[in-house]
N, C-alpha and C positions, 0 to 999 in steps of 0.2 A: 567567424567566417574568414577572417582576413589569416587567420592561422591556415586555415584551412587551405587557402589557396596559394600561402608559400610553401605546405607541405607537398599538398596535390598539385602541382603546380604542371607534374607530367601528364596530370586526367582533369582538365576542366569540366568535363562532364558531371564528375565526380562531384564536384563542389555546386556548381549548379543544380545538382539535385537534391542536396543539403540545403541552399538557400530554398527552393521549392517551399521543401518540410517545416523547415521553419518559420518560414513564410506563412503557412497551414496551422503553425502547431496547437498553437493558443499560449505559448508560453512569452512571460514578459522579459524586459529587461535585467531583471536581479535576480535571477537564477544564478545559481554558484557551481561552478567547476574547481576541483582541486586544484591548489597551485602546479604539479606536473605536466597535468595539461596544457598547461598554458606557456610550456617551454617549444621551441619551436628547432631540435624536433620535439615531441612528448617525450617524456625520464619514465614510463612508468617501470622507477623501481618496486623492490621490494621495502627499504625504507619508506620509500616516498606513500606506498600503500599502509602501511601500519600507522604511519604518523597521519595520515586521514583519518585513517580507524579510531586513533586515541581521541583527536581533534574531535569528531563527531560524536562518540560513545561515551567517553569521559564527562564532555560538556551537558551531555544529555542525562546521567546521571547524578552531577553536582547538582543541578537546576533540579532535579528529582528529590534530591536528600535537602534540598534548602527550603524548599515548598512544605513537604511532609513530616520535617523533624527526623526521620529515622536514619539509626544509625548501620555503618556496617556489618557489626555484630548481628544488629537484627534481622539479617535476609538470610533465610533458609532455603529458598530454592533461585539459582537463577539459568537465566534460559537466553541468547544474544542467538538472535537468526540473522544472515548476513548469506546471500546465493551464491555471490562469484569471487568471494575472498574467503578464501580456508586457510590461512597460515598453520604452523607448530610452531610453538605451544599456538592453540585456538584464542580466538577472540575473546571465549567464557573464561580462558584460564589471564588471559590480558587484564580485565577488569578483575577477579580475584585477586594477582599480584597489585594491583594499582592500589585498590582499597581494603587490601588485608582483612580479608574477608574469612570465614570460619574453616576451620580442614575440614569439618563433617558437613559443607554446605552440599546441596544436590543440585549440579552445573550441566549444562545443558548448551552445546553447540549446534545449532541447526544451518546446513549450506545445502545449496544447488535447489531450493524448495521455489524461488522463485518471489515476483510480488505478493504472493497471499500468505506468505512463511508467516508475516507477523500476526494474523489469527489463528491460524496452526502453532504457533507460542503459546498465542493464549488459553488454547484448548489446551495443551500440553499442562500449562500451569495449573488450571482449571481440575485437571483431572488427579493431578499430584497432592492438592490443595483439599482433594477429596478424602485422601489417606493420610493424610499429612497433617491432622488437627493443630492448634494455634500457630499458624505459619505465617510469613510473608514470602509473597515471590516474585522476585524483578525479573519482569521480560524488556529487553532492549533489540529495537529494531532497525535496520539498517543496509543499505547496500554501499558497496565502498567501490569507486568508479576508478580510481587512478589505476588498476592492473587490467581495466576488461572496457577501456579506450583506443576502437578499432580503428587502424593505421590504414587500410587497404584499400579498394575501389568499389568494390561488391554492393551495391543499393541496399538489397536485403540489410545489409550486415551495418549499415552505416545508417538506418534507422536508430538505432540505442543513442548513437552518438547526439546525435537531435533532439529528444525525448529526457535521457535520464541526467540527474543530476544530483549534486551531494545531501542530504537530510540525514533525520536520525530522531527516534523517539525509545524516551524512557519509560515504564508504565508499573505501576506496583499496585499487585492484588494482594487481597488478604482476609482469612478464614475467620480470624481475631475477630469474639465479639464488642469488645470496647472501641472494634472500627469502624463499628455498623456504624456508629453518630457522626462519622466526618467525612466517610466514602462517598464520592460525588457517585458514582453511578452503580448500578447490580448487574455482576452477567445473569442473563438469564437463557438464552441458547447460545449454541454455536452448531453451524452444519458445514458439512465440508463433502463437496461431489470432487470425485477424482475418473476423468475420463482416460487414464489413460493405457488402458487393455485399447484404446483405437490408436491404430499407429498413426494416421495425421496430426490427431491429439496432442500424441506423444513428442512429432518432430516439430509442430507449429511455431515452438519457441527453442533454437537448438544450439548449442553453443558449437562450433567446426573450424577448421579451418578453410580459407579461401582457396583458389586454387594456385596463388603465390606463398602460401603457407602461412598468411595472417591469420591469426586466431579471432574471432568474433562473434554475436550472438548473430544469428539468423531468423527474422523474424518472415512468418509464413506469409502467403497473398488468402491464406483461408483462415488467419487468427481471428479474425469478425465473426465469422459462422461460427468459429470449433466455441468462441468465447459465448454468443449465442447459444446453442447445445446444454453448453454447462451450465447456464443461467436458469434456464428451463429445467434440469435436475435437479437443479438445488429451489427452485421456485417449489417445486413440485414435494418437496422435504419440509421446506419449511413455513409453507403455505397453513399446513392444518397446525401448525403449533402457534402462529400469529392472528390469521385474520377471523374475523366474526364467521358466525352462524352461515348468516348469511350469504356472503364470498365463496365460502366452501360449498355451502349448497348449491349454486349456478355452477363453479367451475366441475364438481360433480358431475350435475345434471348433461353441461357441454361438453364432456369427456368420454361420459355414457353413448351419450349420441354419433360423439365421433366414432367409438368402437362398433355400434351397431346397425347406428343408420346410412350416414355418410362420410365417410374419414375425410372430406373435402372440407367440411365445416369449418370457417373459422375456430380456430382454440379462442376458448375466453380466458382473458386476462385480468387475474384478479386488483382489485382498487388497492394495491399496498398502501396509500397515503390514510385507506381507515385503519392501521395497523401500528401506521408510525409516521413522528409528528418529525423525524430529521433522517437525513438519507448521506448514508458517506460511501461515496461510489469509488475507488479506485482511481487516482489521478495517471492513468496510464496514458493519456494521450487524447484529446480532442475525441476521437474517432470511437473511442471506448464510451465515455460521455453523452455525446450524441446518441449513440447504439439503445444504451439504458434508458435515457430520459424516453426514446419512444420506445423501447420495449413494456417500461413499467408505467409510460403514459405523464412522468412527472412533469410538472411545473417548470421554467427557468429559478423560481425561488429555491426550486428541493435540491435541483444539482447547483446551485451555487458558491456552496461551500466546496465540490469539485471542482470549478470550473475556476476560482480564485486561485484555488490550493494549485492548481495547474499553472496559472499564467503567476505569482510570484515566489511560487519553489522549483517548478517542474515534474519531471516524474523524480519521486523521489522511494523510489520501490514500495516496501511493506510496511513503511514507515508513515506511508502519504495520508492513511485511515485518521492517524492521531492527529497531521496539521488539521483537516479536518473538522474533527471535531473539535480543535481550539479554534478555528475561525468562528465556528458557532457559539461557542464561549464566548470570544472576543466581543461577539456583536451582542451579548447579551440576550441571547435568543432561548437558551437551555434552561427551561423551566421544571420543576419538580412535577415527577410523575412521566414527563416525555419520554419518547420509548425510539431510541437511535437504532438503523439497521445499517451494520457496516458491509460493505459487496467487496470481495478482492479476489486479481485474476491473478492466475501464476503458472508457470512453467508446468509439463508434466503430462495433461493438461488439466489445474485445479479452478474449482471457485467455490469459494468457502463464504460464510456469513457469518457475522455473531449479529446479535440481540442483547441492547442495555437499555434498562430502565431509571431514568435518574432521579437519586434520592432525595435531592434539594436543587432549590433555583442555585443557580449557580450566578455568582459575583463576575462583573467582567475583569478579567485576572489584570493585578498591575504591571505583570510582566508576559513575557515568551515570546514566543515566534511573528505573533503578527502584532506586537505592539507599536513597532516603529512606523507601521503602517495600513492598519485597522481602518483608519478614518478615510483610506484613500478607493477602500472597497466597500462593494463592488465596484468593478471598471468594465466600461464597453469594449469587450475584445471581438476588433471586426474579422474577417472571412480570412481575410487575406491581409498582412501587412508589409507593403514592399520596404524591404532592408537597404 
């Protein structure tokens, strides 16, 4: 904030309304911004954007290959989704040079997809892994902030600025039956609603320029609703592949009724938690969070691995599913047989789910992401905290 207001120094208003947000966010103190940012004014060069790229994508592969044993040689398909960094050569072609990786590998660049790109990955792999018998294939997820750090005065636009923050996850599936014995979890769906034939849909999350010609995202005053809509589509998909007999037969029953008797009726809402014992909701922002926990009626316990993954990373795009689910790890909580529903919103406008069920209790890992500070979570993050 104090950047901020040697920057905007000509729009205090500006800055004030950053402190607001922040104020709001739910995010803590050790959230990371690329070093560019932190140049006053911002460098966002083009260097300065790839060397975040490497920093992030790199690190999150090493830590992949040190954990699982496998070698370069062995990845046959890979896939890096990253929305608002599309260099040449691609990200996918970045990590092939890095780790001299096979010329007949099948690479896969995915940009401008938004926060849910990285289940759209996975489906992608998912579906390659289909035709593709004894494979492995690394999906690497990621948003890279140092090029798309809005400089201008625009409220809408100056949301991201608030919110997003640097992460990065590596993930490796694989068709191989000799990995069925060590693979912590099984896909078992993936559904993906795309709203966006509605043009509100479409613009709610829109990257433009300001009307001084700063380039930035513009985040709508109707992303709640259109993000609501879409949740109810994909509820609605993936409802009869998850919950009991039971569940389906009420929301049925209350569906019927609304088409014939009274469309006034409340909709019933099915009990997702008899479905699945861990919930990774999307760390998009307090507001998203809140939205889910009383849409799907959860617990503080269920959204708490969003609600940490929020206040000690921030939003960290399509990436934020994976801290997630290793906070739940961390804590020792991922038991065998538990069946994880990951929710992610994105550009477009998407909200996609996947469904995993895990193979084995899982060990609380010695290392990653929240080892340095495992033991400090959960934390009471109040309403408001004045900066």
């Amino acid at each position: 904030m104090e950047h901020s207001r040697l920057i905007l120094n000509q729009n205090p208003k500006s800055v004030d309304f950053q402190m607001r947000i922040l104020e709001r966010s739910g995010l803590g103190e050790e959230t990371c911004l690329p070093p560019a940012i932190h140049y006053i004014p911002p460098t966002p060069t083009m260097e300065a954007a790839r060397g975040e790229a490497e920093l992030v994508i790199f690190s999150s592969i090493d830590s992949l290959m040190q954990k699982t044993g496998i070698k370069p040689k062995d990845i046959d398909i890979l896939i890096v989704n990253c929305s608002l960094f599309s260099p040449t050569p691609s990200l996918s072609a970045m990590v092939v040079n890095k780790y001299k990786l096979r010329s007949n590998i099948k690479s896969y660049n995915l940009s401008g997809m938004g926060c849910s790109a990285g289940l759209i990955s996975i489906d992608l792999a998912r579906d390659l892994l289909q035709v593709h018998p004894n494979s492995n294939a690394l999906v690497v997820s990621t948003e890279i902030i140092t090029p798309n750090y809005y400089q201008g005065s625009e409220r809408a636009m100056l949301l991201p600025n608030c919110l997003f923050r640097m992460g990065g996850a590596a993930v490796l599936l694989s068709n191989k039956r000799r990995d069925a014995a060590r693979a912590k979890y099984r896909l078992v769906h993936v559904v993906r609603t795309h709203k966006g034939s509605d043009d509100k849909a479409y613009t709610c999350v829109y990257e433009q320029e300001d009307p001084q010609g700063k380039v930035g995202i513009n985040l709508s005053k109707d992303l709640m609703v259109i993000a609501g809509e879409a949740l109810k589509s994909n509820i609605t998909t993936i409802g009869p592949l998850v919950l009991p007999a039971s569940e389906q037969l009420l929301f049925l029953l209350t569906l019927i009724g609304r088409k014939i008797f009274n469309p006034k009726w409340k909709p019933y809402i099915p009990d997702f938690k008899l479905a699945f014992e861990h919930f990774c909701i999307h760390a998009g922002g307090r507001a998203v969070i809140d939205e889910l926990q009383r849409n799907l009626q959860l617990s503080a316990e269920h959204v708490e691995a969003s609600r940490m993954t929020l206040h000690r990373f921030g939003n960290t795009s399509s990436s934020s599913l994976w801290y997630e689910l290793g906070y739940i790890e961390a804590k020792g909580r991922m038991k065998k047989g538990d069946r994880v529903w990951q929710i992610a919103f994105g550009s477009g406008f998407k909200c996609n789910s996947a469904v995993w069920k895990c193979n084995r209790t899982i060990k609380t890992p010695a290392d990653g992401p929240w080892t340095d500070c495992i033991h400090r979570y959960p934390v009471h993050i109040p309403e408001i905290v004045k900066l």
